[in-house]
C-alpha positions in Angstrom: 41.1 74.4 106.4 44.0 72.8 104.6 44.1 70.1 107.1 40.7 69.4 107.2 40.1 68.8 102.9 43.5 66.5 104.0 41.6 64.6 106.9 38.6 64.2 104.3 40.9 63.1 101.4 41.9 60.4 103.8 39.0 58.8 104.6 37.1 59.6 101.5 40.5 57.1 100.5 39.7 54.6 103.4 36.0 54.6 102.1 37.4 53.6 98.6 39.8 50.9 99.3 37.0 49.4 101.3 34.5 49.3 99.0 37.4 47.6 96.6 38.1 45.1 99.1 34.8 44.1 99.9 33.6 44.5 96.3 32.1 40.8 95.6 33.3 39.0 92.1 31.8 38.8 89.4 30.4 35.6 87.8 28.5 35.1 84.9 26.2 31.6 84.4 24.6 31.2 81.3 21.7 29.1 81.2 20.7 25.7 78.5 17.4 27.3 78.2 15.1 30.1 78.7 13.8 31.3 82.1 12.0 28.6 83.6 11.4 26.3 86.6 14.7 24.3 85.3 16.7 26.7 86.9 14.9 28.0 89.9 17.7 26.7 92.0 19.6 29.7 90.7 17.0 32.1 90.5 16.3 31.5 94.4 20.1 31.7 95.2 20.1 35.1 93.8 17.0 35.7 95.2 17.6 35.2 98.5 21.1 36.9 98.3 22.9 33.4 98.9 25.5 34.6 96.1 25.8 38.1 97.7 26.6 36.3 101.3 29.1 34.5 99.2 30.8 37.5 97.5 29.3 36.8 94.6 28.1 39.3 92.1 26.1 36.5 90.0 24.6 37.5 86.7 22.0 34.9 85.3 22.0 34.8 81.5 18.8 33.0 79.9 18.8 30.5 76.8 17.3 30.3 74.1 16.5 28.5 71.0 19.5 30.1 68.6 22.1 30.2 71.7 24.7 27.5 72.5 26.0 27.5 75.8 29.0 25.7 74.7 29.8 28.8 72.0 28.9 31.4 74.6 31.7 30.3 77.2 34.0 29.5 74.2 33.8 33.0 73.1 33.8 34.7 76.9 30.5 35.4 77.6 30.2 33.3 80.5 32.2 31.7 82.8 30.0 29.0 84.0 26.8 27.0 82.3 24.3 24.3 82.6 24.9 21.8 80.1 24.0 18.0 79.3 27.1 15.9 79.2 26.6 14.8 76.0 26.7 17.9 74.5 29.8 18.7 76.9 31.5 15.9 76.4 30.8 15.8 72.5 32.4 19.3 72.1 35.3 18.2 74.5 35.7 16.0 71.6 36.4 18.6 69.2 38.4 20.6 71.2 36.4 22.6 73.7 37.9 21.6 77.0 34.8 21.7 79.2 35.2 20.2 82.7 32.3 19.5 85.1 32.5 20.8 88.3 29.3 20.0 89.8 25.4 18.3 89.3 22.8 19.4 90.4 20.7 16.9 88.6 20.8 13.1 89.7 18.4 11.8 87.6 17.9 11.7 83.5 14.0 13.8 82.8 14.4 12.5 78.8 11.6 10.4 77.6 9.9 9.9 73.9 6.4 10.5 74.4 3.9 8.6 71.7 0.1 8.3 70.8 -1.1 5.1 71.7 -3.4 5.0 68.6 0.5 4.6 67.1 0.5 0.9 68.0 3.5 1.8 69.7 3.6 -0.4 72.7 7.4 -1.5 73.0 10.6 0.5 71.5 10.7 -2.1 68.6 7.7 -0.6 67.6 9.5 2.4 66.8 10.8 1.1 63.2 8.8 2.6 60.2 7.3 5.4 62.4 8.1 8.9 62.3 10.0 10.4 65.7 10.8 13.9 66.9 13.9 14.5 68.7 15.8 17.9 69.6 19.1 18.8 67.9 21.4 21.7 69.3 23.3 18.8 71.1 19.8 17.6 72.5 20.1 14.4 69.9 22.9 12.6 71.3 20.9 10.4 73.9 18.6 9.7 71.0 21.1 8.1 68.6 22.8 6.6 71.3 19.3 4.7 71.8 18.2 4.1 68.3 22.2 2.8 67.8 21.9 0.5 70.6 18.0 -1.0 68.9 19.7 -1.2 65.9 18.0 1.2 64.4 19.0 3.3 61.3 17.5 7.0 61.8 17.9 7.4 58.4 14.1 6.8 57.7 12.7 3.4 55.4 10.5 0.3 56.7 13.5 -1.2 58.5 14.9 2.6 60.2 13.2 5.2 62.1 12.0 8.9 60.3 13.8 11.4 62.3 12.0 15.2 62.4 13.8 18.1 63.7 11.2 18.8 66.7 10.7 22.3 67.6 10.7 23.1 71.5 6.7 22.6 71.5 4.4 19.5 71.3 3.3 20.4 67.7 4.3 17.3 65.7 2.5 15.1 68.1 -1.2 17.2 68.5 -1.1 17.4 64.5 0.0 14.1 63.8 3.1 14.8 62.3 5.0 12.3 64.2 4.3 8.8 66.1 6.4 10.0 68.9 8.1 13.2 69.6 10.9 14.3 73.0 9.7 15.9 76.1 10.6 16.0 79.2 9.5 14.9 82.3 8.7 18.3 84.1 7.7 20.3 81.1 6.8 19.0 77.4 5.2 16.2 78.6 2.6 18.2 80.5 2.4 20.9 77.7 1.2 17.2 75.4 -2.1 16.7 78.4 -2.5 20.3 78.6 -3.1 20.2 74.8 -5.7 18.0 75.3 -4.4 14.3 75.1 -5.1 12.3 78.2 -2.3 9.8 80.0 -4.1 7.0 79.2 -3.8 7.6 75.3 -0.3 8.2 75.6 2.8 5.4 75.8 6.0 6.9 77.4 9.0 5.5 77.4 11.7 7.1 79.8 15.1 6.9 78.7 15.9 6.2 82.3 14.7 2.9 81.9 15.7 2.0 78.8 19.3 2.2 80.3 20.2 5.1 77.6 19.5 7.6 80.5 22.3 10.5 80.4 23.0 13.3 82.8 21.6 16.4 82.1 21.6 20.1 83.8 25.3 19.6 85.4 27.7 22.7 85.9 30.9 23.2 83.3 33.6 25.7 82.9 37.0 25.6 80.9 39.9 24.1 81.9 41.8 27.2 82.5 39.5 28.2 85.1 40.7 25.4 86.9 44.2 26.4 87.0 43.6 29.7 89.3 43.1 28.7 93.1 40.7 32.2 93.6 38.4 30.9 90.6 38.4 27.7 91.8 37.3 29.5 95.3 34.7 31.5 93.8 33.4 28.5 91.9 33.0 26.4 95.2 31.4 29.2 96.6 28.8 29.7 93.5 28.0 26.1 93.3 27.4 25.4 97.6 25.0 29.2 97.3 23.6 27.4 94.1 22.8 24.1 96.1 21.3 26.1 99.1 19.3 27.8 96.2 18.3 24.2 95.0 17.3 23.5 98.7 15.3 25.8 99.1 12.9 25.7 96.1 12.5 22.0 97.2 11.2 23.2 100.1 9.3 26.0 99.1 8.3 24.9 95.5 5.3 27.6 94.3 7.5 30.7 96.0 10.2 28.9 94.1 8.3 29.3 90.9 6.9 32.6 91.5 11.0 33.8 91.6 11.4 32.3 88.6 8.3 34.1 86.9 9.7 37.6 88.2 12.6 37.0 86.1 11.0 35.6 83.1 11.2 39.2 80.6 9.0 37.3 78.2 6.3 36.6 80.0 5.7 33.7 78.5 5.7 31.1 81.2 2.0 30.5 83.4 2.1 30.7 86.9 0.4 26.9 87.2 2.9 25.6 84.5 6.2 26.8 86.2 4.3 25.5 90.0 4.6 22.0 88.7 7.4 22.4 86.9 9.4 23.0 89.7 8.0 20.1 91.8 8.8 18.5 89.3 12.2 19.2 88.3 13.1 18.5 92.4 12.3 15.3 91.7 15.7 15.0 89.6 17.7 16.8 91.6 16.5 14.8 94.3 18.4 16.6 97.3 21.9 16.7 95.4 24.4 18.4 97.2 26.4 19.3 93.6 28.8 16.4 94.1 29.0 14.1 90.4 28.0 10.9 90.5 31.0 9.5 88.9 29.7 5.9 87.8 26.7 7.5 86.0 29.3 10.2 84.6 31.2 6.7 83.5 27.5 5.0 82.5 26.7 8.3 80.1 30.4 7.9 78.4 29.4 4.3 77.6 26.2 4.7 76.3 27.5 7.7 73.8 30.2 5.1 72.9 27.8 2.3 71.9 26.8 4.1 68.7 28.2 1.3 66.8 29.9 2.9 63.5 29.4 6.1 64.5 29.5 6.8 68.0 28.6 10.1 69.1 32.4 9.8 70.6 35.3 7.6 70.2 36.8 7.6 72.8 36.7 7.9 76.5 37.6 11.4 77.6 40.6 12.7 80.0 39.8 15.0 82.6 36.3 15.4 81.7 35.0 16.1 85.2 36.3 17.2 88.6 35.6 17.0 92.1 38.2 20.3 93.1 35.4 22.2 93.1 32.7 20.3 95.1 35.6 19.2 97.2 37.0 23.1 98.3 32.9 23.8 99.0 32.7 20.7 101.3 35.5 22.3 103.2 33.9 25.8 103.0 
């Protein structure tokens, strides 16, 4: 009998160490914003159990209008998150060391979206008129812009009026401002859902007004790069991320209908997220995660042409990284 609890003891052991050695790490990614079609990449990788095939116990943390990604991974609470590299790089400038290891996203979604009945025609048109533009670290392409027209956002005949724009379409439907921000897969359609057809509407994409910045790319902090198993684990994150990415262009409306199973709130419509996704494909445009470094380069200059005040001053160090994208390649 004595033998036999000893026999057991032993390969309840076995059974143990096993289940520690094959136990898959954990990884947090907190999100810019709430559930939505922005992310499905993600939402498909977990999905489809691309992270578990990694080893990767992946939790998925949403956004929100009062959360910062840039505080949440200063204070622990995540060890990766989407970010626009103006924000990044703006609070690399004041002494969060955020490094991008990958992007997803090849191409800007910004725009300012005006009423035609405006007279807005051409961005000069902008000065005496009233604009909405996204704060939170959403501004910086904005004053880069208005900097670059030589325009004072400071309001009067010869500036622009600057609003602090909710994340709806409000200001424009009740005439509260010329022009307000949207994006390319999701405000923007919110503004013809509301009622307001294309054809009364002038857009101007920050794309190609050459102020066009890149958006949705993958940070961490700098000491996460000094641990070879991290770095592992991140390479392994970002290539199931990019398969996730894949996938959803290939399979956009099951893509959409992941992301609605995760959305708690259920506040997002099934035909809303559909062409959202399609949409937000269309930037990511078959990336593989590697960073394009001249637009990384172009995004530093156009957040140093701010004139006397520059959204930063100086060209950053070791802003962005290719270890990561590079270890997946080999993976």
């Amino acid at each position: 009998m004595k033998a036999s609890l000893i026999g057991a003891a032993v390969l309840l052991g076995a059974a143990s160490f096993g289940n520690v050695a094959n136990a898959a790490d954990a990884l947090t990614l907190q999100l810019k914003w709430v559930t939505q079609g922005q992310f499905a990449g993600y939402y498909v990788a977990k999905e489809k159990g691309y992270y578990d095939e990694a080893g990767l116990d992946v939790t998925i943390k949403p956004g929100g209008p009062d959360i910062a990604p840039e505080q949440v991974i200063a204070g622990g609470g995540a060890d990766v998150i989407v970010d626009w590299m103006p924000a990044a790089l703006a609070a690399r400038e004041k002494g969060l060391p955020l490094v991008n290891i990958a992007q997803p996203f090849k191409k800007s979604g910004m725009e300012l979206t005006c009423r035609k009945d405006t007279g807005i025609e051409k961005p000069k048109d902008f000065k005496g008129k009233t604009l909405g533009v996204w704060f939170s670290g959403n501004e910086y392409p904005f004053l880069a812009w208005m900097s670059k027209l030589g325009l004072s956002t400071e309001g009067g005949p010869d500036g622009v009026t600057v609003i602090k724009q909710g994340f709806n379409v409000d200001p424009l439907i009740q005439k509260q401002a010329d022009c307000i921000s949207t994006m390319t897969y999701n405000e923007y359609w919110q503004v013809i859902d509301a009622g307001i057809p294309a054809d009364e509407l002038t857009v101007f994409k920050y794309d190609d007004q050459g102020v066009a910045t890149l958006e949705d790319g993958l940070y961490v902090l700098e000491k996460s790069l000094e641990d070879p198993k991290k770095v592992e684990d991140l390479a392994k994150f970002v290539k199931a991320s990019m398969k996730g990415w894949a996938y959803a262009a290939e399979h956009p409306d099951e893509a959409a209908e992941i992301v609605l199973d995760n959305d708690m709130t259920g506040a997002q419509t099934e035909e809303h997220q559909k062409r959202m996704v399609r949409e937000v494909n269309k930037l990511v445009d078959g990336s593989d995660g590697t960073l394009d470094v001249a637009a990384a380069e172009n995004t530093v200059k156009v957040l140093m042409s701010g004139g006397s005040d520059p959204v930063i001053t100086k060209k950053p160090e070791g802003a962005w990284t290719s270890k990561v994208t590079d270890k997946m390649k080999d993976m």
